[in-house]
C-alpha positions in Angstrom: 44.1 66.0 -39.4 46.2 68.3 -41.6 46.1 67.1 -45.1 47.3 68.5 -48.6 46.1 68.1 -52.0 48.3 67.4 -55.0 47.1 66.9 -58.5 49.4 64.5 -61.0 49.2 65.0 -64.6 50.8 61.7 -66.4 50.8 61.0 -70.1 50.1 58.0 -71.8 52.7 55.4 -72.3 54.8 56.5 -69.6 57.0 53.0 -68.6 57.8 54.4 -65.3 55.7 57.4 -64.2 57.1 57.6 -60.5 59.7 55.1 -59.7 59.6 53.0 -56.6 59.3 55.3 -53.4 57.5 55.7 -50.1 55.9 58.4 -48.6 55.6 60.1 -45.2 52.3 60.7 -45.3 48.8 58.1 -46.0 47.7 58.5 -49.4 44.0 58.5 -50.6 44.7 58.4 -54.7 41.5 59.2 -56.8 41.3 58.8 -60.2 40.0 61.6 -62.5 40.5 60.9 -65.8 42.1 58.3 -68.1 44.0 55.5 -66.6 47.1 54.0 -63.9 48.8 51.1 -63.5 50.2 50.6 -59.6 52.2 48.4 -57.6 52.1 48.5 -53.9 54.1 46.5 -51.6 54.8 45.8 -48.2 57.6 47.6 -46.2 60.8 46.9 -46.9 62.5 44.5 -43.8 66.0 46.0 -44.1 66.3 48.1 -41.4 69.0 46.3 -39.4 71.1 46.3 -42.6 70.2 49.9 -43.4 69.2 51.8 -40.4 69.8 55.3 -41.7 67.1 54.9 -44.4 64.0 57.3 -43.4 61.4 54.2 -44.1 59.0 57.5 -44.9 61.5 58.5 -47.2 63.2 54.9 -49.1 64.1 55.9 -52.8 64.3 59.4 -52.3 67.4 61.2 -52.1 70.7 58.7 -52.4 68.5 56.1 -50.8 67.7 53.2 -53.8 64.6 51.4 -53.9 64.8 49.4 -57.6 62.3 47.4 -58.6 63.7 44.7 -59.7 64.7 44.2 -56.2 61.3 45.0 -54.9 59.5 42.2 -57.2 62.5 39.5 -55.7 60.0 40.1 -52.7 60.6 38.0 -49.7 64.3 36.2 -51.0 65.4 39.2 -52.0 67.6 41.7 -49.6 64.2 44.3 -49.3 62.4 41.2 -48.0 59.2 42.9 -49.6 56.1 41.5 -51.2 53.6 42.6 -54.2 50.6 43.5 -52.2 48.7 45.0 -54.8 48.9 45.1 -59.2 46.1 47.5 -60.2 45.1 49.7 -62.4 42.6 52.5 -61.7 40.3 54.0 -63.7 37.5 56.8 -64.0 36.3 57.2 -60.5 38.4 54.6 -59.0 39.9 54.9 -55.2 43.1 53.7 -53.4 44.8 54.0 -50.3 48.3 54.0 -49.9 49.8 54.2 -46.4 52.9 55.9 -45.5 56.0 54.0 -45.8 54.7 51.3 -48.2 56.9 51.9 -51.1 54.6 52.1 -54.5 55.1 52.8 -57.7 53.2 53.8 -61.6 53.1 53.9 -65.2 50.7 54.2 -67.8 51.7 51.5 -70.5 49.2 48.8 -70.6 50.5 45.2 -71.0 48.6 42.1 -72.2 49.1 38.6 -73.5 48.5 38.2 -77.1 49.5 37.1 -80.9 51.0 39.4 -82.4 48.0 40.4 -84.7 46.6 41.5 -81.4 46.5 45.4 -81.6 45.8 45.3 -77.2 49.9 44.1 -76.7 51.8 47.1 -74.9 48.9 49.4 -75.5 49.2 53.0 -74.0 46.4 53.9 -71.4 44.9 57.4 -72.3 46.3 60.1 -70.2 46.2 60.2 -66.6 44.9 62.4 -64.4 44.9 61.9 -60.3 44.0 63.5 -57.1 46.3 62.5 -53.7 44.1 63.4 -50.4 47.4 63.3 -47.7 47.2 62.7 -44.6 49.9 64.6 -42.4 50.6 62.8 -39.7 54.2 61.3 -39.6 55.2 65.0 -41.6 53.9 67.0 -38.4 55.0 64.9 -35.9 51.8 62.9 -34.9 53.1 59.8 -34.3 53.9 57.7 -30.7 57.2 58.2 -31.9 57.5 61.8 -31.6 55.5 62.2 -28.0 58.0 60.0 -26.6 60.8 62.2 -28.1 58.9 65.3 -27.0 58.8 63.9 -23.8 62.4 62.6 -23.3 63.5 65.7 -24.3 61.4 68.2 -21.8 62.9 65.7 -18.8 66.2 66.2 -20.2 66.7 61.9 -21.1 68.7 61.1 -22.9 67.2 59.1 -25.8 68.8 55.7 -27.0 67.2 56.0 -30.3 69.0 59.3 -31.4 72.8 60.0 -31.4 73.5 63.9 -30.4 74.4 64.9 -34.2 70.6 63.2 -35.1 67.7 65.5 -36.3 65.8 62.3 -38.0 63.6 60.5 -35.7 63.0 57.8 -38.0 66.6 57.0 -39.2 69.1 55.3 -36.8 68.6 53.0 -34.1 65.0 52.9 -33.9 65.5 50.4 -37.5 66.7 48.1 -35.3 64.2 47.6 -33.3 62.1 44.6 -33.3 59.6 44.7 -36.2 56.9 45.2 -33.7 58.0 47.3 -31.3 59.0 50.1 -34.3 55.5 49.5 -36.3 53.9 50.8 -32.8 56.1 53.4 -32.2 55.8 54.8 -35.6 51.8 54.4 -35.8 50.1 57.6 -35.9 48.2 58.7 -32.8 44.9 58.3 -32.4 41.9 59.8 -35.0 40.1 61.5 -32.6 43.4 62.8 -30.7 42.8 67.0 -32.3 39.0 66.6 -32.5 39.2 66.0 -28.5 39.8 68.5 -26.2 41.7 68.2 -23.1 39.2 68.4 -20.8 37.7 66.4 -17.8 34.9 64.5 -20.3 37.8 63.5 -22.5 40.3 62.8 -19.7 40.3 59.0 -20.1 41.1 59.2 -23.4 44.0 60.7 -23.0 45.0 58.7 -19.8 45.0 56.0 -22.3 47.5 57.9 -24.9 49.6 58.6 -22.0 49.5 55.3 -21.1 50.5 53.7 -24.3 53.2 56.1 -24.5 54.6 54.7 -21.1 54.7 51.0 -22.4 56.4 51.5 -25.7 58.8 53.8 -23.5 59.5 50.6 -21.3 59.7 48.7 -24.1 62.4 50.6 -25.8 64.1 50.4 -22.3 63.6 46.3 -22.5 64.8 46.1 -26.1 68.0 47.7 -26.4 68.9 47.3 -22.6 69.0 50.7 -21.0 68.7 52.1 -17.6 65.1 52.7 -17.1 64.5 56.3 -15.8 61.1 56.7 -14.1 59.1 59.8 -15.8 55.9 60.4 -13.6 52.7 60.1 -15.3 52.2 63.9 -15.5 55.2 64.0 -17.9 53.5 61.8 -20.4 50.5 63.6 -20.4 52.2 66.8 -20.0 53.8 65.8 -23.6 50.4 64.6 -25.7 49.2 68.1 -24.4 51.6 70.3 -26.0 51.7 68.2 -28.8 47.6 67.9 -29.4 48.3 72.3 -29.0 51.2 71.8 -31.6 49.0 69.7 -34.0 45.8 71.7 -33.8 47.9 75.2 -34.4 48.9 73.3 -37.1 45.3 72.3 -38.5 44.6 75.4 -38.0 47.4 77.1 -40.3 46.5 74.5 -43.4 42.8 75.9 -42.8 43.7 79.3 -43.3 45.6 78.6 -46.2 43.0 76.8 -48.4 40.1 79.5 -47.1 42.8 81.8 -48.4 43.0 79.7 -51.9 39.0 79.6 -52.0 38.7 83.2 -51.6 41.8 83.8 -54.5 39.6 82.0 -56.4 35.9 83.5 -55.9 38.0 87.2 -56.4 39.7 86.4 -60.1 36.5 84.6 -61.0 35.0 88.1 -60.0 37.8 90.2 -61.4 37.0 88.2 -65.3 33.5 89.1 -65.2 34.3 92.6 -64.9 36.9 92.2 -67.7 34.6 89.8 -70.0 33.6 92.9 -72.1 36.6 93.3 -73.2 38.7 91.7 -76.2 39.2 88.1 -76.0 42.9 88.6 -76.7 43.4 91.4 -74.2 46.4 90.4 -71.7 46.1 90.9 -67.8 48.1 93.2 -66.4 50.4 91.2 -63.4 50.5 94.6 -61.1 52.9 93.7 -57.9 49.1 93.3 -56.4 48.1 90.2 -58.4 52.1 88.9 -58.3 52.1 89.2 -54.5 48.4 87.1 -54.6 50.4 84.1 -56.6 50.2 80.8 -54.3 54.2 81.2 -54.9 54.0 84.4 -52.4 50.4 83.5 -50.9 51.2 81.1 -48.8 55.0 82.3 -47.5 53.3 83.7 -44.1 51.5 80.4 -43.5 54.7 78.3 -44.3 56.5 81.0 -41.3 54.0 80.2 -39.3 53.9 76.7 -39.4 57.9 77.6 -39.0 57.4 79.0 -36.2 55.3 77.1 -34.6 57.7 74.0 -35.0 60.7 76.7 -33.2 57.9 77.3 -30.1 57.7 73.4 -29.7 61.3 73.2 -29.9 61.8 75.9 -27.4 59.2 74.8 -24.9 61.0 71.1 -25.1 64.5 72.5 -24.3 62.6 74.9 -21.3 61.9 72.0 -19.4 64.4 70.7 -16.3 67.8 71.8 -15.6 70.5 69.8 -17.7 72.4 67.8 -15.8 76.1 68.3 -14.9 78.8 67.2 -17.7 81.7 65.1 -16.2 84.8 66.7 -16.1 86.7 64.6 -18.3 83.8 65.7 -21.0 84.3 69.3 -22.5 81.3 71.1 -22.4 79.5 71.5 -25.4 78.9 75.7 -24.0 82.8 76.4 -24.2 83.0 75.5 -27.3 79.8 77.6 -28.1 81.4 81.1 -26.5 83.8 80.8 -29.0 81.5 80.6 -31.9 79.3 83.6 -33.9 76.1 84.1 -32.5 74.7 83.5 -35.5 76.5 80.3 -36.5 73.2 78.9 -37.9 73.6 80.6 -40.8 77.4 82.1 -41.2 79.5 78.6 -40.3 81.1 77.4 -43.3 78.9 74.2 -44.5 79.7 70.9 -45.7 78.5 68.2 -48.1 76.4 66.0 -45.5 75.5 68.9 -43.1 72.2 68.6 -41.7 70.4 71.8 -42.4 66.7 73.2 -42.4 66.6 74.9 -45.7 64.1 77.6 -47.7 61.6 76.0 -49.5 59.0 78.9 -50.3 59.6 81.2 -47.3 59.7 78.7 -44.9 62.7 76.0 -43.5 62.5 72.3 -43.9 65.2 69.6 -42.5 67.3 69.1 -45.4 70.6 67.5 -46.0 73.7 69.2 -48.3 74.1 67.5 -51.4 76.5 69.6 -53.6 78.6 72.8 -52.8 78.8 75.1 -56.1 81.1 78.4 -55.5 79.1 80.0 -52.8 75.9 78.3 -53.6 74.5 75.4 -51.9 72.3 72.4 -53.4 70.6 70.3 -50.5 67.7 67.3 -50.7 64.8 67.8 -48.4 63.4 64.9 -46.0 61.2 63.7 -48.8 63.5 63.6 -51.3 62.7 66.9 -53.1 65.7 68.9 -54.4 66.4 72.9 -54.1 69.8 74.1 -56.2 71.3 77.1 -56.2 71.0 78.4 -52.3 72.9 81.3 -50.8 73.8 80.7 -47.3 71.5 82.7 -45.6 69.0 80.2 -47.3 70.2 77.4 -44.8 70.5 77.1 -41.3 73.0 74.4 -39.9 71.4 72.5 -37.5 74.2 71.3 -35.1 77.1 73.9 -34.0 80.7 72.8 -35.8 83.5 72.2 -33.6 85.6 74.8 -32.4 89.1 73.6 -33.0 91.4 74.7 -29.5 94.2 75.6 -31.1 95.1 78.0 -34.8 94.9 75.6 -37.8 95.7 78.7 -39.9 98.0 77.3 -42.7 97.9 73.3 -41.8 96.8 70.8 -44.2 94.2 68.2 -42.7 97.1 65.4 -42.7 99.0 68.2 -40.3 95.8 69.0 -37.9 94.9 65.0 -37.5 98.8 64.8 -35.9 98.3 68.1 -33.9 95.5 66.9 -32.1 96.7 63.4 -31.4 100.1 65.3 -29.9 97.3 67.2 -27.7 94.9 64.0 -26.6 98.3 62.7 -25.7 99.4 65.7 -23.1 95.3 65.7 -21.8 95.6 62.1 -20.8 98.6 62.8 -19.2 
């Protein structure tokens, strides 16, 4: 599965070392040195009330997750519950899986008179490992193949509004419990180890399969038309997304060979430089600077950019859109009118849902803050970038060619103007 591979460094006496958040991706947590304190609880239960929270994402961004409100557990609006209160030490191991929010400190309270020196005593510094697993962040989830394969048979999915990018925001909270636990659940272990062949055929029948019923039952639960897909549709799907998901694999491989073999050559380089002085500086020649991770790995994020665009593209390739009504305007007309290369010239606004640079490659981001002719945005998983220029950020959905000049109105003007013209068009 692809994976990454973060390293936290916490100091001691740290009240709140990572406030109360979830994660798109399982978590394996090993402890190297020193000492944590965490908290892990269930899922929150408010997605009817919020249903544009990411769950993958909840306190990240503008979404709050306090933990006050967390530890009212089930009376409280979150409708959580304190699964776990550890702390781990030397050596220790926890899982974490994605979307159960969690969160740390290094401040070590015990019960005690007040001659006793262990009250509110400071665990030594902390140092952790987080093994993640990938799966929600590259679209290996039920979820997703059903998307994938609504979208090559030009359905129309119930779960996303046409101005939607996020899978897991919107209408698929509102779901029974159930029925969005399964569609979210990742796909099978074995699903890139297995190749599509006749000895694992089965196996994916069964994919394909389970795909179909939590289609139907998507249909069931929020009462839409069912439209048949044949059974070659489904599968057709899990194939191009096991091709998506191993060319993805594949990508993360290259990119920590490429890390091993940075490492072996500077290990290499300071033996050849060990006879000189101990104070001598390195020389960063535009050699060594292009061979920082910073630069390193900007043709492995394009690829995986890429790769994303090819599954995009092959999704949209599939059947011939159907026919707009003619009371509807069609989405094309509007399109004529606009620049070719709206994605990245269209004036933006706070809101805007955007893929943005982050290292050389774009990542589904939101605008945040518009500073002069700079943009700041919030990423999927709650990071921040500042500071963008516009060709930085490409808009995601085309902005709405106005049919008539608005040169000169004020907004209170153009909100009459088109009334007057919905007025003449119905008549």
């Amino acid at each position: 599965l692809p994976g990454a591979l973060n390293m936290y460094v916490t100091a001691k006496g740290m009240r709140t070392s990572a406030p109360p958040h979830t994660d798109r991706q399982d978590v394996l947590v090993v402890q190297m040195e020193g000492a944590k304190r965490w908290r892990v609880f269930s899922p929150p239960t408010d997605g009817k009330v919020k249903p544009t929270a990411d769950p993958f994402a909840r306190g990240k961004g503008d979404d709050s997750l306090p933990l006050h409100v967390l530890l009212e557990e089930k009376e409280g609006r979150l409708g959580t519950e304190l699964l776990m209160d550890v702390v781990t030490r030397e050596g220790d191991v926890l899982f974490i899986p994605a979307g159960f929010p969690h969160t740390t400190d290094t401040v070590e309270e015990s019960v005690g008179d007040e001659s006793d020196q262990s009250i509110d005593t400071d665990y030594d510094n902390s140092i952790h490992l987080t093994f993640n697993v990938d799966t929600h962040v590259w679209d290996l989830d039920y979820l997703s193949v059903r998307s994938v394969a609504l979208k090559r048979n030009r359905i129309e999915d119930v779960l996303m509004g046409p101005s939607e990018t996020n899978r897991y925001t919107g209408k698929v909270n509102q779901l029974p419990d159930d029925l969005r636990a399964d569609l979210m659940d990742a796909l099978p272990l074995a699903f890139l180890e297995n190749e599509a062949s006749s000895e694992n055929e089965s196996f994916f029948a069964g994919v394909a399969e389970r795909v179909k019923e939590l289609c139907a039952a998507v249909n069931d639960a929020t009462n839409s038309e069912t439209v048949q897909m044949s059974p070659d549709s489904f599968k057709e799907a899990i194939e191009r997304i096991r091709a998506y998901g191993t060319t993805i694999l594949d990508i993360h491989r290259d990119m920590y060979l490429a890390a091993i073999e940075e490492g072996r050559l500077r290990k290499a380089e300071a033996a050849m430089t060990a006879h000189l002085k101990p104070d001598a500086s390195v020389v960063m020649t535009p050699e060594r600077m292009q061979r920082l991770s910073l630069f390193r790995v900007r043709p492995f994020f394009e690829q995986i950019d890429t790769s994303k665009k090819d599954l995009e593209r092959w999704c949209l390739s599939g059947a011939t859109t159907p026919p707009l009504s003619s009371t509807t305007s069609s989405p094309s007309s509007n399109n004529s009118q606009l620049d070719p290369n709206w994605h990245f010239t269209s004036p933006l606004k706070v809101g805007d849902e955007v893929e943005a640079d982050l290292g050389g490659a774009f990542f589904e981001a939101k605008v945040s803050q518009i500073v002069g002719n700079t943009y700041n945005v919030v990423f999927f998983d709650g990071d921040r970038a500042d500071g963008l220029k516009r060709d930085q950020i490409k808009l995601l959905n085309p902005p709405v060619v106005e049919e008539f000049d608005t040169t000169g109105l004020t907004s209170k003007e153009i909100k009459k103007l088109k009334k007057k013209m919905e007025k003449k068009k119905r008549k």
